[in-house]
C-alpha positions in Angstrom: -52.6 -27.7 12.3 -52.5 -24.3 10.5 -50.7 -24.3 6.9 -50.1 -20.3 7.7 -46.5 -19.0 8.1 -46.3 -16.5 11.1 -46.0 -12.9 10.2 -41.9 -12.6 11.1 -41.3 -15.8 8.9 -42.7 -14.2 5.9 -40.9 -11.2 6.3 -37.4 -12.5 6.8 -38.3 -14.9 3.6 -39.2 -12.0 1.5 -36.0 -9.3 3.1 -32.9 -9.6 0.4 -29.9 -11.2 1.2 -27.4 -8.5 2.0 -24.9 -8.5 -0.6 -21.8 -10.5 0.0 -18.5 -8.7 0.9 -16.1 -8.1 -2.2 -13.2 -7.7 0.1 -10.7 -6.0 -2.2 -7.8 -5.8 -1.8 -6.1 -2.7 -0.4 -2.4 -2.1 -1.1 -0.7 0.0 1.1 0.4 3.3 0.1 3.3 4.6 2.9 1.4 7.8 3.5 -0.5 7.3 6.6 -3.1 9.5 5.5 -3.9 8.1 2.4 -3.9 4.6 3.3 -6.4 5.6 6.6 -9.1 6.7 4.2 -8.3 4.0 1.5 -9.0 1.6 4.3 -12.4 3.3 5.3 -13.6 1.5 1.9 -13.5 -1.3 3.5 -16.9 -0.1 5.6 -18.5 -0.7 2.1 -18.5 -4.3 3.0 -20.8 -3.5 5.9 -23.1 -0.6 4.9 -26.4 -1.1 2.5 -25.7 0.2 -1.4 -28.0 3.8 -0.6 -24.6 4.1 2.0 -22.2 3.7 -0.4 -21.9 7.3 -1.6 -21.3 8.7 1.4 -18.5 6.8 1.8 -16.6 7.2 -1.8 -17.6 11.3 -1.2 -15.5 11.2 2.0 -12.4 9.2 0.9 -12.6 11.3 -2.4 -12.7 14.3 -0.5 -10.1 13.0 1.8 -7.6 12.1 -1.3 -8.1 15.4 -2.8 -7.2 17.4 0.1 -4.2 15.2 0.7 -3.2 16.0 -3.1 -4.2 19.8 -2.9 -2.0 19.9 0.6 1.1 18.9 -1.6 0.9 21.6 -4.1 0.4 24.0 -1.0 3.9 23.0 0.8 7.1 25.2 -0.4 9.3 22.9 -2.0 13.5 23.6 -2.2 14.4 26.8 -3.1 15.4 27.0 -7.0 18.6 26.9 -8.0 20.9 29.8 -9.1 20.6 30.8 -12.3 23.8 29.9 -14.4 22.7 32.6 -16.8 24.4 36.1 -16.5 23.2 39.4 -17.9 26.3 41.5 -19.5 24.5 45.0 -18.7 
């Protein structure tokens, strides 16, 4: 009887465990948007670190746009001026 560990053995021995899930809690925001890409963090949980930054890019990018798309809309017209010139 051989004392040697097959090949695959070895490997799998020597592989990290992957990291386990840190299942954060998300709270909702009401937006649809928003909480969509806040929920794609939770494909963190599945993906290898070196994956992680593509992930936090996108939903960053994602939240910006939403913010930048909220300056862009015309808001309410402005009120009259109370203020009258006596020209």
């Amino acid at each position: 009887m051989s004392d040697a560990v097959p090949e695959t053995e070895a490997r799998a021995e020597r592989a990290p465990a992957p990291p386990a899930p840190l299942q954060v809690p998300r709270t909702a925001t009401g937006d649809a948007g928003a909480d969509a890409l806040l929920e794609r963090l939770a494909d963190l949980d599945h993906l290898p670190t070196d994956g992680h930054l593509a992930v936090y890019e996108d939903v960053h990018r994602g939240l910006r746009d939403a913010l930048t798309a909220l300056d862009a809309r015309p808001g309410p017209p402005a009120p009259p001026s109370p203020y009258r010139s006596r020209s």
